[in-house]
VMD Tcl script that draws the C-alpha trace (Angstrom):
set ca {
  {109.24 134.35 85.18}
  {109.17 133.90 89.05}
  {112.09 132.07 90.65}
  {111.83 128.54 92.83}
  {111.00 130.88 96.11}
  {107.93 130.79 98.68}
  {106.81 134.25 96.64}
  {107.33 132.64 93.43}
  {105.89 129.39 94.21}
  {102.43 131.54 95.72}
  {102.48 133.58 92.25}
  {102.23 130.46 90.53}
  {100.14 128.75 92.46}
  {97.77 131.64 92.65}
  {98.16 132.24 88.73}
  {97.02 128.33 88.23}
  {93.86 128.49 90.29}
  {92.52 131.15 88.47}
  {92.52 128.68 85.87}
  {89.06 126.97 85.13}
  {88.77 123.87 86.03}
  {89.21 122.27 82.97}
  {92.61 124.52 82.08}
  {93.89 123.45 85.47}
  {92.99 119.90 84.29}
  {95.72 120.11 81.54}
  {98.20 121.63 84.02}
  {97.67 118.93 86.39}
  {98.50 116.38 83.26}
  {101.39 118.64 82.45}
  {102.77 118.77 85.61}
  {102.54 115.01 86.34}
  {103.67 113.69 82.87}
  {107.05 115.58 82.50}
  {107.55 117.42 86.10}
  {111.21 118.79 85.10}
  {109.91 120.48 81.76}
  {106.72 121.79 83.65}
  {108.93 123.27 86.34}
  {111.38 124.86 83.87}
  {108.46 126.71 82.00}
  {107.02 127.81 85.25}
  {110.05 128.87 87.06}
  {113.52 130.92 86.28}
  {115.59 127.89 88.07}
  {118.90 128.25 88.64}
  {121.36 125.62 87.12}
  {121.61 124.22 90.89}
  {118.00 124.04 91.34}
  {117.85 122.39 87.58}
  {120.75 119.70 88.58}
  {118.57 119.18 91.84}
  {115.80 118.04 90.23}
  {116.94 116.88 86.98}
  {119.69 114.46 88.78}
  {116.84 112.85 91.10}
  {116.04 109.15 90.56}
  {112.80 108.77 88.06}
  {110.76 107.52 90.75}
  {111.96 110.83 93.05}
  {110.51 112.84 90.11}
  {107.51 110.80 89.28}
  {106.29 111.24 92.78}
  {107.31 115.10 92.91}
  {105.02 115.11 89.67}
  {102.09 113.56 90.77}
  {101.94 114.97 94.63}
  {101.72 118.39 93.08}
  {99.28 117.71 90.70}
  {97.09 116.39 93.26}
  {97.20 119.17 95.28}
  {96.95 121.21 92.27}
  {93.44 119.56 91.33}
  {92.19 120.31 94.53}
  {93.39 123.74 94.61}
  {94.72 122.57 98.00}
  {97.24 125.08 99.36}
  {101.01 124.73 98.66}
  {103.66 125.97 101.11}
  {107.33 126.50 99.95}
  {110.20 127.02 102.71}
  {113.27 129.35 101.34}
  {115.86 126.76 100.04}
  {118.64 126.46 102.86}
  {122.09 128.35 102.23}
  {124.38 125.71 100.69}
  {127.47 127.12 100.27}
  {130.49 124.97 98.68}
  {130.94 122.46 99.60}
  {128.28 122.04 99.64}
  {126.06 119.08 102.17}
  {123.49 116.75 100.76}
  {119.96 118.12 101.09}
  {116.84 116.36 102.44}
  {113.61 117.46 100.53}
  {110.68 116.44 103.29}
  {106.99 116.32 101.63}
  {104.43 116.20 103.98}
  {100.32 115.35 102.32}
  {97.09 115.98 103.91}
  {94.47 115.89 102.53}
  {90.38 114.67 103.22}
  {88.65 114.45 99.51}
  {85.26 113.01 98.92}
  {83.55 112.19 96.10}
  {79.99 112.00 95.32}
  {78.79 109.55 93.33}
  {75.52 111.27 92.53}
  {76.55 114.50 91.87}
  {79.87 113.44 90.33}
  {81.61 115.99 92.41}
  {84.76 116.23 94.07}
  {85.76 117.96 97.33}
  {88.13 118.50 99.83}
  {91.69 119.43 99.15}
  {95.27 117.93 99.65}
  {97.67 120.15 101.29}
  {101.27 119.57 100.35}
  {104.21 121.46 102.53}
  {107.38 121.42 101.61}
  {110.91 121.60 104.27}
  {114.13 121.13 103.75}
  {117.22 119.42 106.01}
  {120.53 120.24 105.00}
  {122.07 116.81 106.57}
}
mol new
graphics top color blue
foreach p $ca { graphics top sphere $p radius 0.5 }
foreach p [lrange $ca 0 end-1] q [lrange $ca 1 end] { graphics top cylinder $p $q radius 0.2 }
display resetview
């Protein structure tokens, strides 16, 4: 199982968009309905990396959930920094999310394109 790194985070990225569309579907629902389970079945976290996320306020983790699933469904491309040194004792960390994205959809063919780029940075502050 890949760990929480940029590597990691391409392998499973990559892995998930050779999905078909409609396996990548249930991912997406996955990922957005219970983000800390999804992330502990795609990634070997470490218990820091666990607390980080588990210990986040509901609406921290909602969003988390449903900003990757929407760049998942667009197979939009995902970039993940190396997590900053944080040696005891340790400083609070920032987590910075930045979404761009131009999507259309057509009405007539029922199709959807365009993709939502997500990047990822951390702060320690």
């Amino acid at each position: 199982m890949p760990k929480l790194t940029p590597a990691g985070v391409a392998e499973v990225t990559a892995s998930l968009y050779a999905l078909t569309n409609a396996e990548l579907i249930v991912q997406t629902d996955l990922i957005a309905g219970d983000y800390v389970s999804w992330m502990q079945d795609k990634f070997d976290l470490l218990p820091s990396e666990l607390e980080y996320i588990t210990t986040a306020p509901i609406e921290v983790i909602k969003f988390w959930g449903y900003s990757f699933a929407s760049a998942l469904v667009t197979r939009g491309p995902i970039t993940f920094p190396t997590l900053p040194s944080n040696p005891e004792p340790r400083r609070a960390k920032e987590l910075r999310e930045n979404m761009i994205g131009d999507l259309k959809y057509d009405n007539a063919s029922k199709q959807l394109t365009g993709a939502v780029q997500t990047t990822i940075s951390f702060r320690l502050l």
